[in-house]
C-alpha positions, 0 to 999 in steps of 0.5 A: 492480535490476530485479526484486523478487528482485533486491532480496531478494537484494542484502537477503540479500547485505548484511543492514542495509545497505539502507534504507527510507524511510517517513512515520514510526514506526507509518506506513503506509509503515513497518508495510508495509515492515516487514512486507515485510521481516518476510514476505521473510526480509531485514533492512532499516533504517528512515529515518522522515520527516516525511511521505513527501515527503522520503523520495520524493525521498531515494530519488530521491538513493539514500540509501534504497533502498525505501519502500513507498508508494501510487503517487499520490505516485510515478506521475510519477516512474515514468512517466518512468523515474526509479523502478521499481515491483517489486511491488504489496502486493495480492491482484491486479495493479492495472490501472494498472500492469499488467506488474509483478507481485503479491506472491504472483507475485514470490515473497512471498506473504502480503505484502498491504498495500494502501492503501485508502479508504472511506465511514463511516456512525455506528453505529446508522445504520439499515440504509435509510440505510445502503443509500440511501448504498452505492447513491449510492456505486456510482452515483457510481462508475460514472459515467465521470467519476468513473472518469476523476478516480479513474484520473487520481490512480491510483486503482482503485475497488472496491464492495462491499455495506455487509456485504462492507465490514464483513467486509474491515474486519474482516479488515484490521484483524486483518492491520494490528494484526498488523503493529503488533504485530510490528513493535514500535512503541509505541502510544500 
């Protein structure tokens, strides 16, 4: 398979007979595969594992066909070949993998599970604080080894102001506890 397309259509053309892999029920890797597969219309089977270790390298042996996963854990086995990445769950092609194509570009638009990380502070942090802190942050981020690190272990780096990081984790957590919802697996 080349294509995300061509995945679909195998999916289409074999409903349940396609496996993805994940770190385990309500993970990450399985509420954005599921929701993948939720968006795209197809029919897949869930594998959970014990992390995602185990699933990379079943997927390396073709006992599952997908999972859905940050491109650290995978980069070195996409640089040489043994694995193809189709699509990337974003709103915008990522700089590292600049030839494949966004969800919305690959024909499944809405399908936006990116995996991102930030910086907490304890509510009722006073807003000085809170500023001082953003303003290290966007510092430290645009120091060039900093750049180098964060690229180094395939990760794009995005500021935001304290208030555009309160609205996308709003918005993320509307999308995210959709996916849970949908996907039927019990919360504790």
């Amino acid at each position: 398979m080349k294509t995300l397309a061509d995945f679909i259509a195998l999916a289409k053309a074999e409903p349940g007979k396609l496996n993805y892999a994940s770190a385990g029920p309500g993970s990450t890797p399985q509420l954005a595969a599921d929701q993948f597969a939720r968006i795209a219309g197809v029919s897949l089977v869930h594998v959970p594992y014990r992390g995602t270790t185990p699933g990379i390298a079943d997927l390396l042996g073709g006992t599952v066909q997908m999972i859905s996963i940050s491109l650290g854990p995978v980069k070195g086995y996409v640089e040489s070949g043994m694995l193809r990445v189709l699509v990337v769950a974003a709103k915008k092609r990522l700089a590292l993998l600049p030839d494949v194509p966004t969800s919305a570009e690959a024909g499944v638009p809405g399908y936006d599970m990116a995996t991102w990380f930030g910086l907490f502070a304890p509510s009722g942090t006073p807003k000085e604080i809170v500023d001082q802190l953003n303003g290290w942050i966007a510092d430290m981020l645009a120091d060039p080894e900093t750049q180098q690190r964060l690229a180094a272990n395939s990760v794009e780096q995005l500021s935001m102001s304290p208030d555009d990081f309160a609205r996308f984790i709003a918005a993320e957590a509307i999308k995210w506890g959709r996916a849970v919802r949908e996907s039927g697996v019990p919360m504790q």
